[in-house]
C-alpha positions as CSV (number, residue, x, y, z in Angstrom):
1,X,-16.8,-15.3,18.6
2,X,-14.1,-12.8,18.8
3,X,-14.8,-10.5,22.0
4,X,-15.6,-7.0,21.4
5,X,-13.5,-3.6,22.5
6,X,-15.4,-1.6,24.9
7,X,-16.6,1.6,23.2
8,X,-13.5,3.1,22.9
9,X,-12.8,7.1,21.4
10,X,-10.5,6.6,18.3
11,X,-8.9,9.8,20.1
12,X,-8.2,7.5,23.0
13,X,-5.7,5.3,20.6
14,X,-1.9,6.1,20.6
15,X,-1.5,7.0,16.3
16,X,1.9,6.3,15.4
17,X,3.5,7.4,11.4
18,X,6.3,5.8,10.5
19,X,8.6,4.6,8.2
20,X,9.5,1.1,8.0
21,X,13.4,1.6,9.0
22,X,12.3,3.1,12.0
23,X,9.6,0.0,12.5
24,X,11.0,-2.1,15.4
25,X,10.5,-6.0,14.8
26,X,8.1,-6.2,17.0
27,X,6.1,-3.6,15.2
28,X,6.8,-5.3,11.5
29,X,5.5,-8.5,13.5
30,X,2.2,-7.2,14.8
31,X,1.9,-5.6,11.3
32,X,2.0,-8.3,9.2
33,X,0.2,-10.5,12.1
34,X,-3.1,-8.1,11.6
35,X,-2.9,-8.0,7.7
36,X,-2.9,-11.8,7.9
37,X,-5.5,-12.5,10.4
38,X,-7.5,-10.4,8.0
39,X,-6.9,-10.1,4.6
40,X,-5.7,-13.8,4.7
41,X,-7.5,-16.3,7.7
42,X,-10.8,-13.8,7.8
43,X,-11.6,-13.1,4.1
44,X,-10.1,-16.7,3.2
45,X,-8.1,-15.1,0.9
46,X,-4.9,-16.6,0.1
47,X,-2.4,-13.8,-1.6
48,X,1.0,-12.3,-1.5
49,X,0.7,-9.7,1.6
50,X,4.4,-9.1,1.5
51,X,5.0,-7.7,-2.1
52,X,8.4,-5.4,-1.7
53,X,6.3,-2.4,-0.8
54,X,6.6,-1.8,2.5
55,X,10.0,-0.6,2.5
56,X,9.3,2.7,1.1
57,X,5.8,3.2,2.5
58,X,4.9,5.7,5.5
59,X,2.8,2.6,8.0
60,X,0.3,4.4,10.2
61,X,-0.1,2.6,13.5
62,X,-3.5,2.6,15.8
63,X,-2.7,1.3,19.3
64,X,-5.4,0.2,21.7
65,X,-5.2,-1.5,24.8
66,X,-7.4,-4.5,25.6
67,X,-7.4,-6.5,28.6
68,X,-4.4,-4.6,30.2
69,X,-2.5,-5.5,27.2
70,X,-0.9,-2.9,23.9
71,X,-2.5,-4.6,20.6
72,X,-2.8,-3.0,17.3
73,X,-6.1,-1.6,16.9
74,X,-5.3,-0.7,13.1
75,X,-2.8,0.4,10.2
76,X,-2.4,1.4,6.9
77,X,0.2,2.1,4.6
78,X,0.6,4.6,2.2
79,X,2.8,4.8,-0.6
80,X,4.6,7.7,-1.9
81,X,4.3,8.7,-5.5
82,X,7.4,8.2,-7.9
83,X,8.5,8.4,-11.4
84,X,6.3,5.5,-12.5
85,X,3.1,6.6,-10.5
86,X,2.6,10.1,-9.6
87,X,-0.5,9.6,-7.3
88,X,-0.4,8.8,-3.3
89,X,-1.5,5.6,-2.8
90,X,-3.3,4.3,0.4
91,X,-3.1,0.7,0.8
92,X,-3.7,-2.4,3.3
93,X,-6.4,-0.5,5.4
94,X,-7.1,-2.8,7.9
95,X,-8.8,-3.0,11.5
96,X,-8.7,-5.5,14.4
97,X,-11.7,-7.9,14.8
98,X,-11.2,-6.3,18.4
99,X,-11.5,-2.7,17.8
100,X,-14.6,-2.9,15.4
101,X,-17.6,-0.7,15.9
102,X,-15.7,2.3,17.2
103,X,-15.3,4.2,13.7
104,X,-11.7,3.2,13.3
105,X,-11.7,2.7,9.7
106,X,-12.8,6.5,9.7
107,X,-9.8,7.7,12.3
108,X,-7.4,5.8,9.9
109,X,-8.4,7.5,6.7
110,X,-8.9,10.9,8.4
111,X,-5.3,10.9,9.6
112,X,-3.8,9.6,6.2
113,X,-5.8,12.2,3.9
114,X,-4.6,15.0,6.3
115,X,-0.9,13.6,6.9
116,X,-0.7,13.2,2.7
117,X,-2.1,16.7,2.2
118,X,0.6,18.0,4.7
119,X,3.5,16.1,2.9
120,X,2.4,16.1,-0.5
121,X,0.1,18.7,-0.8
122,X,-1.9,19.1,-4.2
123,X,-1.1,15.5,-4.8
124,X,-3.8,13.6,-6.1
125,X,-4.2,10.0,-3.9
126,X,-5.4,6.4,-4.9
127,X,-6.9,3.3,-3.3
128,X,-7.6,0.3,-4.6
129,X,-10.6,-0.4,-2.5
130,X,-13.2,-4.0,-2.3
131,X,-15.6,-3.2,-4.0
132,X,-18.4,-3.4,-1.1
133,X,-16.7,-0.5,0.3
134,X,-17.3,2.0,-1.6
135,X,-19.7,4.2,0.2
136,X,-17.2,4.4,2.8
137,X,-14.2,6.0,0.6
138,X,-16.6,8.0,-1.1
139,X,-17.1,9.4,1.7
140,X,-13.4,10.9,1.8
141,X,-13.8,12.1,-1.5
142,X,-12.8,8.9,-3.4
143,X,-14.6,8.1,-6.7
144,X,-14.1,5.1,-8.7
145,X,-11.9,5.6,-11.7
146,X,-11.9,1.6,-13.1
147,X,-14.5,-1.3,-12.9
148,X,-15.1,-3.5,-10.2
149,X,-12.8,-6.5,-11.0
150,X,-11.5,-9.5,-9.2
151,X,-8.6,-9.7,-7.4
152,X,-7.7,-13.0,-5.8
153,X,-11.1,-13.6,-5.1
154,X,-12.6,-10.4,-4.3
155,X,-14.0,-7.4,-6.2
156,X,-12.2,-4.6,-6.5
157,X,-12.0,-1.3,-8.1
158,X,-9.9,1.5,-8.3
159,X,-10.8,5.3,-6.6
160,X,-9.1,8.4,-7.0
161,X,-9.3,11.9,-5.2
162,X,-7.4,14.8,-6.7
């Protein structure tokens, strides 16, 4: 059993934007470290995390400290829209087993929605979300815009807000 962050304010994290040339190593490690301890160990979900993305996505960081120690609370990514896909896309929304029960998933999107509408404003953003959690990005406004479909094991579908 994993052991539990005290009840921690999500304001109480330090929130870092950034892009990935400006990610130290250290940084790209604890990134990829938390996308596999979830997406890959705790879902049991063997897929391709690193898919040539990253380079030109905007990674928001969620710091936390734990036990006197810096550990990354959370992240997402969120990729910028381009000639073949004119939508925002929010991606790899992910939270420590640590951090859990402290609304983090809901700091996360918060700061993405209002960073993208800063940046790219009137831009319409997408997610491709597991399916289970849909009543959570509805609740940003996100409706689904495909059917729930697999995806390396795990349903899926596609949301949209304009």
């Amino acid at each position: 059993m994993i052991a539990q962050s005290p009840a921690l304010p999500t304001a109480q994290l330090d929130w870092q934007w950034h892009a990935f040339d400006s990610l130290s190593s250290r940084d790209v490690y604890e990134m990829l470290k938390l996308r596999s301890a979830v997406f890959v160990v705790e879902q049991n979900c063997v897929y391709g995390d690193i898919d040539g993305l990253d380079g030109d996505a905007w990674h928001l960081f969620a710091w936390g400290e734990r036990f006197g120690k810096r550990e990354l609370a959370g992240y997402l990514r969120v990729l910028l829209p381009d000639a073949e896909d004119p939508d925002v896309r929010i991606g790899r929304v992910v939270t420590s087993a640590n951090f859990r029960g402290i609304k983090l998933g809901n700091g996360l999107l918060e700061r993405a929605i209002g960073h993208i509408g800063q940046q790219w404003p009137g831009v319409a953003m997408r997610l491709h979300a597991q399916a289970h959690l849909q009543k959570f990005y509805g609740a940003f406004g996100f409706k689904p815009v495909s059917e729930i479909h697999d995806e390396d094991g795990i349903a899926h579908v596609w949301m949209r807000s304009a």
